[in-house]
C-alpha positions in Angstrom: 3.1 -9.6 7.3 -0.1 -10.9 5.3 -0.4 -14.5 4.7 0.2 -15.0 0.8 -2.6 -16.9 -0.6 -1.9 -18.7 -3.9 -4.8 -19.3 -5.9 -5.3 -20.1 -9.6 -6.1 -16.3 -10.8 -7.3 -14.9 -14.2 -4.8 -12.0 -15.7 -7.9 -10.0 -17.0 -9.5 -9.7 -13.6 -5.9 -8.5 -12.1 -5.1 -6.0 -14.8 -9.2 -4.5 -14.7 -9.0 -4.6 -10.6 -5.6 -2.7 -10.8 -7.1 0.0 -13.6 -9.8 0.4 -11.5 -8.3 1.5 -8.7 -6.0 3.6 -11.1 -8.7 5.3 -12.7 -8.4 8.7 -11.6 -4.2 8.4 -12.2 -4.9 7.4 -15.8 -7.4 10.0 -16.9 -5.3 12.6 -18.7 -3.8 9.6 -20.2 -4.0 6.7 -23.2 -4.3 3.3 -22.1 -3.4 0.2 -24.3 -4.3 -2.9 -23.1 -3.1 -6.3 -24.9 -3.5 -9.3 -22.9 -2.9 -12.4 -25.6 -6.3 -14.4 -25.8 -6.3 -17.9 -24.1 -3.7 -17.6 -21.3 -4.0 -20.3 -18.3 -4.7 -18.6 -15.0 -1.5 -17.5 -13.0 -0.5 -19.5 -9.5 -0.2 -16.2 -7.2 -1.9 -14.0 -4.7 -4.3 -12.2 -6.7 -4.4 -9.2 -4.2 -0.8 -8.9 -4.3 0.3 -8.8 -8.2 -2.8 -6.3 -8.7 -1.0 -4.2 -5.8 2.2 -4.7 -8.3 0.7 -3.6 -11.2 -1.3 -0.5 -9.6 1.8 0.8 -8.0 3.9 0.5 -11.7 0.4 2.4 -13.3 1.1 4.7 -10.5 4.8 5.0 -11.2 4.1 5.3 -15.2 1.7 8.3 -14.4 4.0 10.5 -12.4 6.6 10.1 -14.9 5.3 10.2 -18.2 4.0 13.2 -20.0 0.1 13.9 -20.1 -0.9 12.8 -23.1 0.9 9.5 -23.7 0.5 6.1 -23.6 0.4 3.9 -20.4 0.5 0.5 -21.8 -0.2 -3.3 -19.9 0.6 -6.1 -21.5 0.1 -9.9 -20.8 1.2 -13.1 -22.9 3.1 -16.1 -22.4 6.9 -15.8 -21.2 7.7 -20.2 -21.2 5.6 -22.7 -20.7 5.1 -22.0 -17.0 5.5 -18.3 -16.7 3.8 -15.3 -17.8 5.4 -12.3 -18.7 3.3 -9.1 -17.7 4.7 -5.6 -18.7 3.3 -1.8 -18.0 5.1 0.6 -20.1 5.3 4.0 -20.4 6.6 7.0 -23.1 8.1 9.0 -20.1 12.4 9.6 -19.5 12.7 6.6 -19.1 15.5 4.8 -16.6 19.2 5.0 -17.5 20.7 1.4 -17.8 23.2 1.4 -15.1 20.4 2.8 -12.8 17.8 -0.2 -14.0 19.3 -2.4 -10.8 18.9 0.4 -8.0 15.6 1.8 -8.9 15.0 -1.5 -7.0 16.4 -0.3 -3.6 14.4 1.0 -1.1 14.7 4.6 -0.9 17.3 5.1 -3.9 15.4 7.4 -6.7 16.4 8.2 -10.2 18.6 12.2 -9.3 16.9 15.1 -10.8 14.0 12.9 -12.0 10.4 14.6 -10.2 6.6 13.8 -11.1 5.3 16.2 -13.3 2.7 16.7 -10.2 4.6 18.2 -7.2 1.5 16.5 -5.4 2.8 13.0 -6.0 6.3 12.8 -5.5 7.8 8.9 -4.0 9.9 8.0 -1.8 11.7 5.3 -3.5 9.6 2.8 -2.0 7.2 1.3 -4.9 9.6 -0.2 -7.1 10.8 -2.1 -3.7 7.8 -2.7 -2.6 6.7 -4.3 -6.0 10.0 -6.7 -6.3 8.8 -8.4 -2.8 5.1 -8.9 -4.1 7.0 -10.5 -7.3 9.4 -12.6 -5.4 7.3 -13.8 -2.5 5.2 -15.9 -5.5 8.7 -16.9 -7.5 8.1 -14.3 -9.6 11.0 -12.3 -11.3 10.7 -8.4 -11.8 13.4 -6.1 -13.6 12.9 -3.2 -16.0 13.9 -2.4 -20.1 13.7 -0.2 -22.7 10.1 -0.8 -24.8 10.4 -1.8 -28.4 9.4 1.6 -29.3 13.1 3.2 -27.5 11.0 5.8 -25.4 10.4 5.3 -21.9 10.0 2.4 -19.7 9.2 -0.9 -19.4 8.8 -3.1 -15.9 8.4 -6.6 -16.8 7.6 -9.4 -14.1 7.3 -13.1 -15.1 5.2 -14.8 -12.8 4.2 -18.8 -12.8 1.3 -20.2 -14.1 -1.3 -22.8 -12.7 -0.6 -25.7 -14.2 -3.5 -28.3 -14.4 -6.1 -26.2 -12.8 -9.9 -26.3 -14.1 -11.3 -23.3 -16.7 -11.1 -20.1 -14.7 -13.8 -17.4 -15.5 -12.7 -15.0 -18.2 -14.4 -11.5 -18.3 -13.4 -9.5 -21.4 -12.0 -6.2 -21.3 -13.4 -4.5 -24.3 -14.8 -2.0 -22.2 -11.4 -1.1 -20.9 -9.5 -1.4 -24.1 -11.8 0.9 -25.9 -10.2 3.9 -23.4 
């Protein structure tokens, strides 16, 4: 296994690094991007949480119907955690399954990407909760304000006292 490499890390560059790599998965769909201005710098592996976030873009785009909106959001969770969510207007991920979906191997019956190309395993949802918890992270799923769909939600920790970390906007991306 990969050293994990804790280092004060800027949200922005983590969610544009994931989208980037995502950018062919997210084409035939919206994106909406709401990171809350002025958040401190998370205390994680920045390689590993954009892996996190790429695999639940990935997941979101499999699932959900062409058309509708994959959504990533960022803001403050308590004073030493940051809640990040991607969200999705697919089927969505019956309550008493919300645990499983977790296992390795265990997939959501009857449920198949709408592109017989990119099926899963039941591996990325796994995968994702070790990235999480390997940085003291948390990582479960719910049902987005709006009712439809999903919503995976990890709180990860902050860096607390660190110097001003470099802040890129992401107009570009939010205007998708």
């Amino acid at each position: 296994a990969q050293p994990i490499h804790l280092r004060s890390v800027d949200i922005e560059s983590v969610v544009r690094s994931s989208l980037a790599r995502a950018d062919t998965l997210t084409r035939d769909y919206r994106l909406a991007i709401a990171i809350d201005e002025g958040l401190p710098p998370l205390s994680v592996d920045g390689a590993s949480i954009t892996e996190a976030i790429y695999i639940l873009i990935d997941n979101a785009s499999k699932y959900a119907p062409i058309g509708t909106t994959i959504g990533v959001q960022a803001a403050m969770h308590d004073d030493r955690h940051m809640r990040i969510a991607v969200t999705d207007e697919g089927p969505g991920i019956p309550l008493e399954l919300r645990d499983r979906v977790f296992e390795k191997f265990f997939r959501v019956p009857g449920r198949e990407s709408h592109d017989p190309r990119r099926g899963g395993v039941g591996l990325g949802l796994p995968i994702c909760r070790r990235l999480v918890e390997t940085q003291a992270g948390r990582i479960w799923i719910e049902a987005p304000a709006s009712g439809r769909g999903t919503a995976v939600v990890m709180t990860l920790p902050i860096a607390l006292d660190t110097p001003d970390v470099d802040r890129p906007a992401l107009t570009a991306l939010a205007a998708r």
